[in-house]
NUGU-76793 format. One record per residue (C-alpha): residue number from 1; x, y, z. Coordinates in nm, 4 decimals, decimal comma, always signed. Layout:
<nodes>
<guti->NUM | px->X | py->Y | pz->Z>;
...
</nodes>
This chain:
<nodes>
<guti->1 | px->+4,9010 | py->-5,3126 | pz->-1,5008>;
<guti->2 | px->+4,5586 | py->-5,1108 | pz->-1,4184>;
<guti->3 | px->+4,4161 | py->-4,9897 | pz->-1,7711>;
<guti->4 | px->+4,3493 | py->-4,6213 | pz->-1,7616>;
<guti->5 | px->+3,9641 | py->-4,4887 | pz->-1,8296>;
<guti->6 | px->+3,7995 | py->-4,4397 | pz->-2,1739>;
<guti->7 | px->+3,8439 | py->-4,0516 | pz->-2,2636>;
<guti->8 | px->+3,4766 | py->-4,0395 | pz->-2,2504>;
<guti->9 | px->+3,4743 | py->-4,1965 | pz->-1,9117>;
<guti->10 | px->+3,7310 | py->-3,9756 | pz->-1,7832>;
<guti->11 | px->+3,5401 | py->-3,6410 | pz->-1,9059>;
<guti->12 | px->+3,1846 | py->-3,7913 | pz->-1,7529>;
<guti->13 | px->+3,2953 | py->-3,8148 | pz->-1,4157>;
<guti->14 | px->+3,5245 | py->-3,4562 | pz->-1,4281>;
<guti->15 | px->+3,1299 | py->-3,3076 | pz->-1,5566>;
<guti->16 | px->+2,9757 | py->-3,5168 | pz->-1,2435>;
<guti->17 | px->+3,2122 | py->-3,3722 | pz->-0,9978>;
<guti->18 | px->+3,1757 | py->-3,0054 | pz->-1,1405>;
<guti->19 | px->+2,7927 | py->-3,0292 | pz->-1,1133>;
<guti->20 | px->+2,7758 | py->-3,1465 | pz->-0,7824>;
<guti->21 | px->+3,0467 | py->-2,8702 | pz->-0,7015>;
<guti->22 | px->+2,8355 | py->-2,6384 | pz->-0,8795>;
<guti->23 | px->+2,4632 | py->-2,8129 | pz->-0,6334>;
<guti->24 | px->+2,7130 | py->-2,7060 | pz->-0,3489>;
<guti->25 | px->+2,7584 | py->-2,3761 | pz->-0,3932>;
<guti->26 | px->+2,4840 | py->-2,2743 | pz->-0,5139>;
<guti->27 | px->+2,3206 | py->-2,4402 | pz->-0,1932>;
<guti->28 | px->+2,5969 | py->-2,2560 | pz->+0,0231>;
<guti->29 | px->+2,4699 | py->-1,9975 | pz->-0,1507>;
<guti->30 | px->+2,1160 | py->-1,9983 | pz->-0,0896>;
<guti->31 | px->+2,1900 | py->-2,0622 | pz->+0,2413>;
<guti->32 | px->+2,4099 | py->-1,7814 | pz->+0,3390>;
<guti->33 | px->+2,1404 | py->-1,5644 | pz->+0,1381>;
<guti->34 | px->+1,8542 | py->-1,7258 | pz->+0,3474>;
<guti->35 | px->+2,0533 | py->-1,6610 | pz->+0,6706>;
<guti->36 | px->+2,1387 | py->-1,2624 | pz->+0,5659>;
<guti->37 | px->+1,7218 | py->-1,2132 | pz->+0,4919>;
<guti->38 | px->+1,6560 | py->-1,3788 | pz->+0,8406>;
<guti->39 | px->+1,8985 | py->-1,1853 | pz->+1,0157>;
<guti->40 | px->+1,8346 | py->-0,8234 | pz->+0,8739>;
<guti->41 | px->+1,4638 | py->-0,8373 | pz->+0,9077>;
<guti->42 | px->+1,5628 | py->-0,9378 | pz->+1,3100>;
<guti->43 | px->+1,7856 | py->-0,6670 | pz->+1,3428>;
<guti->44 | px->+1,5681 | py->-0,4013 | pz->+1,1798>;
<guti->45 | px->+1,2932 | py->-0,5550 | pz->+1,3663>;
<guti->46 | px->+1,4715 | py->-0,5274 | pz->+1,6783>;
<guti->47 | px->+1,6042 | py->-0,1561 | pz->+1,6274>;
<guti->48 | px->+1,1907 | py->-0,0320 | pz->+1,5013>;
<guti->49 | px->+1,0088 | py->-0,2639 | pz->+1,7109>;
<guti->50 | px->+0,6045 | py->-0,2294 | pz->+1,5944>;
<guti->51 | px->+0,4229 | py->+0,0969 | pz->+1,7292>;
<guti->52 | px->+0,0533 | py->+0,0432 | pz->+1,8424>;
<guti->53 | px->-0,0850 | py->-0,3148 | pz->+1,8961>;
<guti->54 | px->-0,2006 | py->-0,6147 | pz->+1,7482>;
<guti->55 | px->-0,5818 | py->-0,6885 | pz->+1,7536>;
<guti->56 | px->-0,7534 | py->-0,9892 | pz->+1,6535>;
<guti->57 | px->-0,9971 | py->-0,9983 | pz->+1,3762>;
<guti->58 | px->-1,1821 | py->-1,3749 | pz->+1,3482>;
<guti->59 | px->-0,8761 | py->-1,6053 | pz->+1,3987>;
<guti->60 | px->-0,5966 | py->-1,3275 | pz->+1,2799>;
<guti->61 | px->-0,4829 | py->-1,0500 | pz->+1,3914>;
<guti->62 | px->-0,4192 | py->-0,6893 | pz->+1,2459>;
<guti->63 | px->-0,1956 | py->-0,4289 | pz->+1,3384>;
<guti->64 | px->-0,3228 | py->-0,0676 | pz->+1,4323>;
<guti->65 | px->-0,1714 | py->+0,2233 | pz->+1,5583>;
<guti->66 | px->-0,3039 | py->+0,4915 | pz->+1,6995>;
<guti->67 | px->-0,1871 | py->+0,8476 | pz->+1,8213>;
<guti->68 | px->-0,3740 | py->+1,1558 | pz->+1,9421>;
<guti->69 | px->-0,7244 | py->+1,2338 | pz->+2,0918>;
<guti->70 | px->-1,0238 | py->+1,3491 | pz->+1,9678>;
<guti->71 | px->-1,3232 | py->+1,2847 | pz->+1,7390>;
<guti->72 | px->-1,3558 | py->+1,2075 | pz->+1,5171>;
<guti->73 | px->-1,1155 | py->+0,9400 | pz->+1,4468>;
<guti->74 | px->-0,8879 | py->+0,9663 | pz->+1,1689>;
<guti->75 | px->-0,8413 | py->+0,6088 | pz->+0,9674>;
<guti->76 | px->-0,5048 | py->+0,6014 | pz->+0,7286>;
<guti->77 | px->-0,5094 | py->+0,3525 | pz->+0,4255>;
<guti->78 | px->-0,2584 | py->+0,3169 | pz->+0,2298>;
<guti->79 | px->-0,2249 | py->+0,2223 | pz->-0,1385>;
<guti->80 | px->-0,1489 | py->-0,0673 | pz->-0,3292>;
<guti->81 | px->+0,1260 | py->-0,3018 | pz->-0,1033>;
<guti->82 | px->+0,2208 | py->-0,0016 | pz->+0,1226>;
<guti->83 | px->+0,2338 | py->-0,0573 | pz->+0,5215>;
<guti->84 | px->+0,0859 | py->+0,1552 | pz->+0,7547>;
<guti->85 | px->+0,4486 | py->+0,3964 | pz->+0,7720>;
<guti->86 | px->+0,3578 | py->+0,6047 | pz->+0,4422>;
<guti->87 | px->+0,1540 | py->+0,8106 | pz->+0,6969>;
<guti->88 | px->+0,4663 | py->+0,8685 | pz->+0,9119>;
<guti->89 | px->+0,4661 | py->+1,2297 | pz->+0,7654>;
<guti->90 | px->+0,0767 | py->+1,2737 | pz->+0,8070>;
<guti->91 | px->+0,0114 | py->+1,1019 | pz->+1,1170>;
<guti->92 | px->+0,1737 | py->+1,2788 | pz->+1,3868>;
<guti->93 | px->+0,0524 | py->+1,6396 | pz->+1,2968>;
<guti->94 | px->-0,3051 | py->+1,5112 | pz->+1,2608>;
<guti->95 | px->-0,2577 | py->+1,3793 | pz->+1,6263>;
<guti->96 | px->-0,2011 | py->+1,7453 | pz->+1,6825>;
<guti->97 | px->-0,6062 | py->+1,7974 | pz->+1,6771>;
<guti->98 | px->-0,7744 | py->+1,4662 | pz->+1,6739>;
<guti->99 | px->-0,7286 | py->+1,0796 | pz->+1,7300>;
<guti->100 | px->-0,5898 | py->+0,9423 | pz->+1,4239>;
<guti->101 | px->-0,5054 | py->+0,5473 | pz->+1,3379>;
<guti->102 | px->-0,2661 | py->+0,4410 | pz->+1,0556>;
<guti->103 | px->-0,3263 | py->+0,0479 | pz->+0,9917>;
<guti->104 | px->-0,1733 | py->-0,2380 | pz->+0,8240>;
<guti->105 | px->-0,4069 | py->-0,4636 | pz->+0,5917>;
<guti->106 | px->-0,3998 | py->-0,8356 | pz->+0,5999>;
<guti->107 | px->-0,0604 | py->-0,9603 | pz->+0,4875>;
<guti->108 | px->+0,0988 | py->-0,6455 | pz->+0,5060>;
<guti->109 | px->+0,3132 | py->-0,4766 | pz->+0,7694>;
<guti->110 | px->+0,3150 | py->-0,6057 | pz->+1,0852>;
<guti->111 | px->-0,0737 | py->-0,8195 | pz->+1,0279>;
<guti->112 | px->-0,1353 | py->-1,1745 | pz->+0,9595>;
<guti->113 | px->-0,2295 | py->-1,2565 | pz->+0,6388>;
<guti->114 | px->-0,5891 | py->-1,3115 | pz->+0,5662>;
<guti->115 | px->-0,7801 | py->-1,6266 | pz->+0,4172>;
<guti->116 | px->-1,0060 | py->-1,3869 | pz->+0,2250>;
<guti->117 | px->-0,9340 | py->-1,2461 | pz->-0,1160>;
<guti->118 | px->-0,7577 | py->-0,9113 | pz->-0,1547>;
<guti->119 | px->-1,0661 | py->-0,6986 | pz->-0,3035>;
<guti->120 | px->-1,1144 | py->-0,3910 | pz->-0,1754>;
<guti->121 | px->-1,4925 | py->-0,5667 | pz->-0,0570>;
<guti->122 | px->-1,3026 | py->-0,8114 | pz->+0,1885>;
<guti->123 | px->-1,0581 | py->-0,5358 | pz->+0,3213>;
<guti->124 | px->-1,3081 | py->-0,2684 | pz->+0,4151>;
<guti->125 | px->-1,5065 | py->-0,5740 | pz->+0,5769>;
<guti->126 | px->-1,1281 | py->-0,6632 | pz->+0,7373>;
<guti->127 | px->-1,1133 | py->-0,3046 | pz->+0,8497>;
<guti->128 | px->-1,4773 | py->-0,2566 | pz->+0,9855>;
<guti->129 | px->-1,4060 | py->-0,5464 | pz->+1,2284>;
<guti->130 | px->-1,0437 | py->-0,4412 | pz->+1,3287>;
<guti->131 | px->-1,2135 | py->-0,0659 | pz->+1,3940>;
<guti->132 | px->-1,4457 | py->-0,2181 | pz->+1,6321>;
<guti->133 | px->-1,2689 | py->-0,4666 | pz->+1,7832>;
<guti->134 | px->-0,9977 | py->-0,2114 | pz->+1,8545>;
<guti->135 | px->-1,2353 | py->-0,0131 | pz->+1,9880>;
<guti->136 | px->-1,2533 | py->+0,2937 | pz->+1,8133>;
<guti->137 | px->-1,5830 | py->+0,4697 | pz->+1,7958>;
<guti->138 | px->-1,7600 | py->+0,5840 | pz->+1,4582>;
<guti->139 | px->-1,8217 | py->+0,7621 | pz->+1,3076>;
<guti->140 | px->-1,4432 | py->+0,8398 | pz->+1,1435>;
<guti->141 | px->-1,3074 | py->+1,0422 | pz->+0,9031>;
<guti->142 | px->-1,1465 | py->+0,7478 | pz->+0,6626>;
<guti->143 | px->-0,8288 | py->+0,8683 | pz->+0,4471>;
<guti->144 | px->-0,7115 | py->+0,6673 | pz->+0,1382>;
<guti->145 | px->-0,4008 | py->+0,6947 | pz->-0,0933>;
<guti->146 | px->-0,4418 | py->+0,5525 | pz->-0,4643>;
<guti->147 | px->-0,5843 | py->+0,1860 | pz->-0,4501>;
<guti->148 | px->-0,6790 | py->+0,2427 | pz->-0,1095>;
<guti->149 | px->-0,9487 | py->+0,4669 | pz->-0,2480>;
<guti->150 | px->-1,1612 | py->+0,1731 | pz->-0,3187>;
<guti->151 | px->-1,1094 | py->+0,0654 | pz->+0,0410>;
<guti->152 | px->-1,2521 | py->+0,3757 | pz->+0,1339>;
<guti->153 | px->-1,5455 | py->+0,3984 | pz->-0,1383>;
<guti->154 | px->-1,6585 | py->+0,0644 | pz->+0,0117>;
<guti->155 | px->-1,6514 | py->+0,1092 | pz->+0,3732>;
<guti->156 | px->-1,8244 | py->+0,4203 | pz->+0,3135>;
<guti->157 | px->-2,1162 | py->+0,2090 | pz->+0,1344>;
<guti->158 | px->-2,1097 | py->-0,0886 | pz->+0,3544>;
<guti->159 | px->-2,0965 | py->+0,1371 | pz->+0,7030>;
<guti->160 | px->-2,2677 | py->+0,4715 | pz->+0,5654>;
<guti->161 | px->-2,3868 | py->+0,6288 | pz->+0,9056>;
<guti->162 | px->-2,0035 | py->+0,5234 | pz->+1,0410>;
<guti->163 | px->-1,8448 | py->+0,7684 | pz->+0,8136>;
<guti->164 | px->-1,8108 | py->+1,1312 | pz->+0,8901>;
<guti->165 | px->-1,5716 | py->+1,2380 | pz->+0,5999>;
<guti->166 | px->-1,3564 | py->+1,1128 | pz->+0,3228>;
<guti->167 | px->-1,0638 | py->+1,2571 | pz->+0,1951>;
<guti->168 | px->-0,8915 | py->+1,0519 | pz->-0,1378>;
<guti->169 | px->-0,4834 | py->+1,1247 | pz->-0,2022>;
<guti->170 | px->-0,4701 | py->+1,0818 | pz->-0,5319>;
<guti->171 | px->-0,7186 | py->+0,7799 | pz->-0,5210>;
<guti->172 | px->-0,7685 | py->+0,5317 | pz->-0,8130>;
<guti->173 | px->-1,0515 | py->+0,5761 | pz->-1,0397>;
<guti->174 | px->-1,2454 | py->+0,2445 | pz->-1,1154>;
<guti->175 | px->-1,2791 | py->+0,3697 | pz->-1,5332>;
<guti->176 | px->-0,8925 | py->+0,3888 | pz->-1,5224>;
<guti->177 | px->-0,7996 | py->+0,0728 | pz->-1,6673>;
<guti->178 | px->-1,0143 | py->+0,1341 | pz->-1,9329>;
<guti->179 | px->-0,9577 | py->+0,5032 | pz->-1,9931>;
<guti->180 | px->-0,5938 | py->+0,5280 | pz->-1,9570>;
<guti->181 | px->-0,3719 | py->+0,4348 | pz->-2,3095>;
<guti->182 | px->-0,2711 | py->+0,0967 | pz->-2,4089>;
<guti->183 | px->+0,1013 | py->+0,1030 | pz->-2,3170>;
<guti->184 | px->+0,0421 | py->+0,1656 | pz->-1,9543>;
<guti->185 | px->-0,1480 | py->-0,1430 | pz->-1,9529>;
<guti->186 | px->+0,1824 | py->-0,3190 | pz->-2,1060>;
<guti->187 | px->+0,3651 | py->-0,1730 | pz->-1,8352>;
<guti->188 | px->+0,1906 | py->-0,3053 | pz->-1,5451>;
<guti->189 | px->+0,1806 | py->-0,6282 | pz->-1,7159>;
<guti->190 | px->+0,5695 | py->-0,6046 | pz->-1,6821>;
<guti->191 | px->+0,5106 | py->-0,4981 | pz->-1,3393>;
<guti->192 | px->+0,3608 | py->-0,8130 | pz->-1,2180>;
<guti->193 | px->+0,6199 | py->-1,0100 | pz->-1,3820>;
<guti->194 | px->+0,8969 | py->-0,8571 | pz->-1,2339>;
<guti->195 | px->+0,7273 | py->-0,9027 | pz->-0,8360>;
<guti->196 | px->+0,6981 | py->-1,2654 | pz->-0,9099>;
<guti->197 | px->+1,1085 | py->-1,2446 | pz->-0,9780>;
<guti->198 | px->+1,1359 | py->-1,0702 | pz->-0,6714>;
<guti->199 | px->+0,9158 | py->-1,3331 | pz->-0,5206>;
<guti->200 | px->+1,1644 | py->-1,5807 | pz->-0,5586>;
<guti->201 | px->+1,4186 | py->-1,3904 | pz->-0,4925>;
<guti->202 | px->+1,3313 | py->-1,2000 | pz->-0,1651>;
<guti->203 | px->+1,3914 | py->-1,5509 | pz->+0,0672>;
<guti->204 | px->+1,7035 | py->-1,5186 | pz->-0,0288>;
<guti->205 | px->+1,8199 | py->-1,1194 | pz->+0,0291>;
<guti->206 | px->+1,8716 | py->-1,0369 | pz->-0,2825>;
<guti->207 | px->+1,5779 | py->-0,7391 | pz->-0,3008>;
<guti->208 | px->+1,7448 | py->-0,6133 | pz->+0,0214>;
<guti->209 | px->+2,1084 | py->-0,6163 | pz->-0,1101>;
<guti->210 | px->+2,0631 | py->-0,4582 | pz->-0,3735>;
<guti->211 | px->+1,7967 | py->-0,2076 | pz->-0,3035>;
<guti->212 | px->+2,0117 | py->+0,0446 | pz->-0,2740>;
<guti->213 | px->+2,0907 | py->+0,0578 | pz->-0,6207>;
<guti->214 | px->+1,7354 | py->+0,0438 | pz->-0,7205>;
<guti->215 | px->+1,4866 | py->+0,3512 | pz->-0,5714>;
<guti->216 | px->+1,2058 | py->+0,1303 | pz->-0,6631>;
<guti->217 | px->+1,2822 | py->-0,1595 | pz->-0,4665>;
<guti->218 | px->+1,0250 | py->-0,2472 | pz->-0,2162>;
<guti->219 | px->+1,3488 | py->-0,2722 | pz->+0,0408>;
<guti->220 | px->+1,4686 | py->+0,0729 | pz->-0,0351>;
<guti->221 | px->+1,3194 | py->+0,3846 | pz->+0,1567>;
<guti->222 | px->+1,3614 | py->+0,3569 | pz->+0,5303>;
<guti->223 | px->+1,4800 | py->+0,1384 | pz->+0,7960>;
<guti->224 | px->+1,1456 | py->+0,1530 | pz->+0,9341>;
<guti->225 | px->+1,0027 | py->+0,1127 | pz->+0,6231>;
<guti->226 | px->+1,2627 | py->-0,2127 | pz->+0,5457>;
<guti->227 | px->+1,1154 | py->-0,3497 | pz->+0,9008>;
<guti->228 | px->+0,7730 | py->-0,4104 | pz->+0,8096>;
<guti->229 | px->+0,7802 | py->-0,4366 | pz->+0,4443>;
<guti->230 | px->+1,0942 | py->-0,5998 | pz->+0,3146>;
<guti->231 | px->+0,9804 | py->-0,9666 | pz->+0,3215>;
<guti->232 | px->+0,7983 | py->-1,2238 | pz->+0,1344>;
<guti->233 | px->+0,4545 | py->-1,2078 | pz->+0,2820>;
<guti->234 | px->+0,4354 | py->-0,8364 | pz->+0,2252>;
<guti->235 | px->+0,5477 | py->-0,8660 | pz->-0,1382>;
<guti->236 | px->+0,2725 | py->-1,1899 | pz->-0,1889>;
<guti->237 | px->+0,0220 | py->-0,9662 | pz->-0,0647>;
<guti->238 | px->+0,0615 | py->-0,6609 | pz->-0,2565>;
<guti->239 | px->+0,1039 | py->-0,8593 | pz->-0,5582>;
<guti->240 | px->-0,2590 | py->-1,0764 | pz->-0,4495>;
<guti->241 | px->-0,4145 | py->-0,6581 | pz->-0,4302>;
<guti->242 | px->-0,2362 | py->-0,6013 | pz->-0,7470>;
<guti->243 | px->-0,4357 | py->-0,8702 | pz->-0,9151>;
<guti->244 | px->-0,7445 | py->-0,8028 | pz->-0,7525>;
<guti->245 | px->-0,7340 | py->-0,4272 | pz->-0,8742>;
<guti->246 | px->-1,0082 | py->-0,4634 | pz->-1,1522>;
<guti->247 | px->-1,2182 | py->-0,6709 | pz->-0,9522>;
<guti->248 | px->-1,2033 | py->-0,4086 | pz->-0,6485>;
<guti->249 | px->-1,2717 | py->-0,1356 | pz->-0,9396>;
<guti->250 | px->-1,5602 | py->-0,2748 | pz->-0,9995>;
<guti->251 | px->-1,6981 | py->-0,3096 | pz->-0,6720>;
<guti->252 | px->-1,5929 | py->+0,0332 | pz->-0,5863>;
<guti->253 | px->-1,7708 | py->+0,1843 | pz->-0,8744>;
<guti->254 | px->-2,0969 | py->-0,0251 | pz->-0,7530>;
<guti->255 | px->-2,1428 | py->+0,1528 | pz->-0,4403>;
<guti->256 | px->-2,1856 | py->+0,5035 | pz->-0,6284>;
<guti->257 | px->-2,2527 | py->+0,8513 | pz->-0,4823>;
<guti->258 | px->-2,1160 | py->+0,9496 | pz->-0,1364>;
<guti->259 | px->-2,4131 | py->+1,1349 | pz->-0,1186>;
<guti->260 | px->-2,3689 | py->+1,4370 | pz->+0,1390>;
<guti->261 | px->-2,0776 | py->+1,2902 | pz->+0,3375>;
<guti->262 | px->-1,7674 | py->+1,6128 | pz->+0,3602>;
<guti->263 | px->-1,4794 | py->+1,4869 | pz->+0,0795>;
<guti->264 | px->-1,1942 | py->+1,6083 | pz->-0,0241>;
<guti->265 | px->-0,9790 | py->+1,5210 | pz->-0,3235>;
<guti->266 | px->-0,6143 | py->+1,5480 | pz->-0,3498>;
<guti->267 | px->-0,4431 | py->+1,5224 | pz->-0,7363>;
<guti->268 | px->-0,1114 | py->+1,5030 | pz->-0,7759>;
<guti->269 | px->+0,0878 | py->+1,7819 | pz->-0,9224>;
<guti->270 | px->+0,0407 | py->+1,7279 | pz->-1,3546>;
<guti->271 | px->+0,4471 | py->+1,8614 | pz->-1,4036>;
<guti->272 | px->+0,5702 | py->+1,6569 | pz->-1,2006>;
<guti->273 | px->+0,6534 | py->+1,3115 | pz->-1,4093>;
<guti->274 | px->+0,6088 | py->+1,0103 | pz->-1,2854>;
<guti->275 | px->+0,9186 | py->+0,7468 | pz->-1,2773>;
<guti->276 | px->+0,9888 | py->+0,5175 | pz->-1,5662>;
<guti->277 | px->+0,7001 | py->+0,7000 | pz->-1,7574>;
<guti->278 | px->+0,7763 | py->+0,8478 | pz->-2,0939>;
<guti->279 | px->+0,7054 | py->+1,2289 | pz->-2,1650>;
<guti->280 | px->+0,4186 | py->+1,2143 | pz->-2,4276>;
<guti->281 | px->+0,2846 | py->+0,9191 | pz->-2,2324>;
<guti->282 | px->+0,3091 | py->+1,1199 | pz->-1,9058>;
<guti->283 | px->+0,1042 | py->+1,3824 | pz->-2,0539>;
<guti->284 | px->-0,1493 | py->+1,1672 | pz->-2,1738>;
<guti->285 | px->-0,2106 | py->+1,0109 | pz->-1,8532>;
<guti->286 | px->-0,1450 | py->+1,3078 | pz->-1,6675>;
<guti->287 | px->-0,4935 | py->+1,4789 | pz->-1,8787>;
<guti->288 | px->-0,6953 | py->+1,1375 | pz->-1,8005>;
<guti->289 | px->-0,6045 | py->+1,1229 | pz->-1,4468>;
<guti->290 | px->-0,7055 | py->+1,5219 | pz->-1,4078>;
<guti->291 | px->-1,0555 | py->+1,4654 | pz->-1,5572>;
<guti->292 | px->-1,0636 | py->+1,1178 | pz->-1,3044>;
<guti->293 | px->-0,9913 | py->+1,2961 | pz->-0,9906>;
<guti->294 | px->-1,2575 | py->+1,5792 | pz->-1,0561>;
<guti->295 | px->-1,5385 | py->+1,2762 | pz->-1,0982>;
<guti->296 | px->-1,3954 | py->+1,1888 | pz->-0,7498>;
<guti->297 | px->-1,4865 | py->+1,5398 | pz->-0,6059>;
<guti->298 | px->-1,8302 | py->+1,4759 | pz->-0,7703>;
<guti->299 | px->-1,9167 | py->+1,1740 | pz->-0,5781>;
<guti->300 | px->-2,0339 | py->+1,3923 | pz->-0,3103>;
<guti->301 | px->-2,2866 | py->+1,7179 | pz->-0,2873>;
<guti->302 | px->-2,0214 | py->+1,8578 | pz->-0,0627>;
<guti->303 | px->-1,6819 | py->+1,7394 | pz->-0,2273>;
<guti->304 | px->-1,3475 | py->+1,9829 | pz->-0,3531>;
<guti->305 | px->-1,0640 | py->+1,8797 | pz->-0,5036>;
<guti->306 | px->-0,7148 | py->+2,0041 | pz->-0,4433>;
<guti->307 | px->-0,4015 | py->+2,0208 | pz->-0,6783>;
<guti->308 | px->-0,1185 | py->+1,9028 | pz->-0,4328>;
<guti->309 | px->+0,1738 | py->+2,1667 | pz->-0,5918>;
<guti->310 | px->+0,5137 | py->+2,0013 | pz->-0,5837>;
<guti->311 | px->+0,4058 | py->+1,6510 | pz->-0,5418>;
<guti->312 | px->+0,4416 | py->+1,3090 | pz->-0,7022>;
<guti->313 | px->+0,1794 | py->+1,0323 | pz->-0,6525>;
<guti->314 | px->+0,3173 | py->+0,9970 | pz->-0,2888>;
<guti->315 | px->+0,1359 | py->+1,3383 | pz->-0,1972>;
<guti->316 | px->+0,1529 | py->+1,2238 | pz->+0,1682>;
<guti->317 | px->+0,5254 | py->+1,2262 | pz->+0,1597>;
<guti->318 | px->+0,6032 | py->+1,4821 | pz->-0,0791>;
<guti->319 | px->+0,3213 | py->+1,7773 | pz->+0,0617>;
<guti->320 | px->+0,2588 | py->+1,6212 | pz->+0,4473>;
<guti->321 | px->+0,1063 | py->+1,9838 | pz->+0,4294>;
<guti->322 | px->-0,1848 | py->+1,9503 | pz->+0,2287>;
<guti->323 | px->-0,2716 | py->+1,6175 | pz->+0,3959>;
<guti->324 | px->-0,3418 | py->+1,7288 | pz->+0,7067>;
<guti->325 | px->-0,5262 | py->+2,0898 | pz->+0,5356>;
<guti->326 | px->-0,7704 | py->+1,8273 | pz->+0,4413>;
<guti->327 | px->-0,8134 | py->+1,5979 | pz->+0,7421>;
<guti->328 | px->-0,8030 | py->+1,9266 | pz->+0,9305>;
<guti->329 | px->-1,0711 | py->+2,0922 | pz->+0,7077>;
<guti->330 | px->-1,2949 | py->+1,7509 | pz->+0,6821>;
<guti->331 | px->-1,2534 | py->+1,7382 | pz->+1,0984>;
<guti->332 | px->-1,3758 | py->+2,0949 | pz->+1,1546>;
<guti->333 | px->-1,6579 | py->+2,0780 | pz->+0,9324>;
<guti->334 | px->-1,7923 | py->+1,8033 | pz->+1,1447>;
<guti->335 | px->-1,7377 | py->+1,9447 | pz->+1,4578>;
<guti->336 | px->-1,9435 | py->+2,2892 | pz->+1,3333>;
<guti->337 | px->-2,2224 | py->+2,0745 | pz->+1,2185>;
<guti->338 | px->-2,2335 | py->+1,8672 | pz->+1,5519>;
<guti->339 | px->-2,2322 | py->+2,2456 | pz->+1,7458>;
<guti->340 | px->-2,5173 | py->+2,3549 | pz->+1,5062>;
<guti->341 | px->-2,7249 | py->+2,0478 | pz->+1,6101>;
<guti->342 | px->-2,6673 | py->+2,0603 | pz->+1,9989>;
<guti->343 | px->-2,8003 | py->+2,4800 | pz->+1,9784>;
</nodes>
């Protein structure tokens, strides 16, 4: 006669077999999630294969595109995590009257990550080296949206006499941290948290599935936008410049006064409210950020600033127009002044 199992036994083995049931599909899982990510950045790859070239840079390479002809050059930098398509609205009117280059930092895009840090020090050194490598003759006219305005400020003061011209789309301000209120400083504490998430998510599709439902996502947008930026590097790297911010605002406020070098500065329009930002907060910042981008406009003896009507932070997507105003007023100053000194 065979003795049936101890109640306790029996219940043991049922939990053994419905945790190793659960292991298994939550491996099938993973897998089939894994398999999706792979796939869709293949196929979106495959249907917006990479404009421009690759160009090495010391052991790496960076991605650069260029359109147009002319001088000067036109450089594109864009903010905090963004690839080099945010200028998709910008770059092909520019091309209209000069050369003009959008670019993808290290780790970003379509470019190999970098073994140097993500301050704003190491990527205008990144970008110095990828300009001349790439050929591309200074001096240039360099554009950069929010964080990217570092980027800019330190080029100009590491490579002066290679910069003809700066225009800043509503460009960070290195007193920011300080001078905006408390809560926003809560807030991008929650914002960090939330890219590690999607960090350890994005192997696995999930950002991409559901990005659709979520405006924010860094999968949303475009296809072509989902082709170079929905993946795990690009979302390591922007977080790696999201932690280097204060550090990089701190270097860009040591390089000081643009001097006499032509700048423009582009603010965002004050009534229009930015996402996921209360009202009376809004307003707060909004007054901060107004009194920020006019010290901008006073980094140089010959800077203006513009209020881009209409337009959220994005001002290169939401008012193209006023973009290229600016490139095209910073581009025909130059060209007057090198006319006055060949007569």
């Amino acid at each position: 006669m065979v003795r049936a199992a101890p109640p306790v036994a029996q219940a043991t083995r049922l939990l053994g077999k419905l945790f190793i049931g659960l292991a298994c599909l939550a491996g099938l899982t993973a897998a089939i999630g894994a398999a999706y990510q792979s796939i869709s950045v293949f196929r979106d790859r495959r249907h917006y294969p990479m404009p421009g070239r690759m160009v090495d840079v010391g052991g790496y390479k960076m991605h650069i595109y260029c359109t147009g002809q002319g001088t000067p050059a036109v450089i594109l930098d864009s903010g905090l995590g963004d690839s080099f398509t945010s200028w998709r609205k910008v770059q092909p009117q520019v091309a209209q009257f000069t050369r003009v280059c959008s670019y993808d930092r290290a780790g970003l895009g379509y470019s190999d990550p970098s073994p140097s840090s993500r301050t704003s020090r190491d990527i205008a050194q990144e970008l110095h080296r990828l300009l001349h490598n790439a050929g591309i003759p200074a001096p240039v006219v360099m554009v950069g949206h929010s964080m990217a305005g570092y980027d800019v400020r330190l080029y100009a003061g590491l490579y002066r006499n290679e910069v003809a011209g700066v225009v800043l789309v509503d460009a960070s301000h290195p007193d920011q941290e300080r001078r905006f209120p408390a809560a926003l400083k809560e807030m991008d504490a929650g914002v960090d948290h939330e890219v590690e998430i999607e960090k350890l998510l994005m192997p696995f599709g999930i950002p991409r599935l559901f990005a659709s439902r979520d405006p924010a996502a860094c999968c949303h947008n475009t296809a072509a936008d989902r082709a170079a930026q929905c993946n795990l590097h690009a979302v390591s790297e922007g977080q790696s410049e999201f932690r280097s911010f204060s550090e990089s605002a701190a270097q860009a406020a040591a390089t000081g006064s643009l001097g006499n070098i032509p700048l423009v500065v582009l603010s965002h329009d004050p009534g229009q409210p930015e996402p996921g930002i209360p009202a009376d907060l809004g307003k707060t910042i909004d007054d901060d950020w107004g009194k920020m981008q006019q010290e901008l406009a006073e980094l140089s003896s010959k800077g203006m600033r513009t209020i881009a009507k209409n337009s959220g932070h994005y001002i290169q997507l939401d008012r193209p127009d006023v973009v290229v105003e600016a490139v095209r007023n910073i581009v025909e100053q130059i060209s007057r002044a090198q006319s006055d000194s060949r007569h």
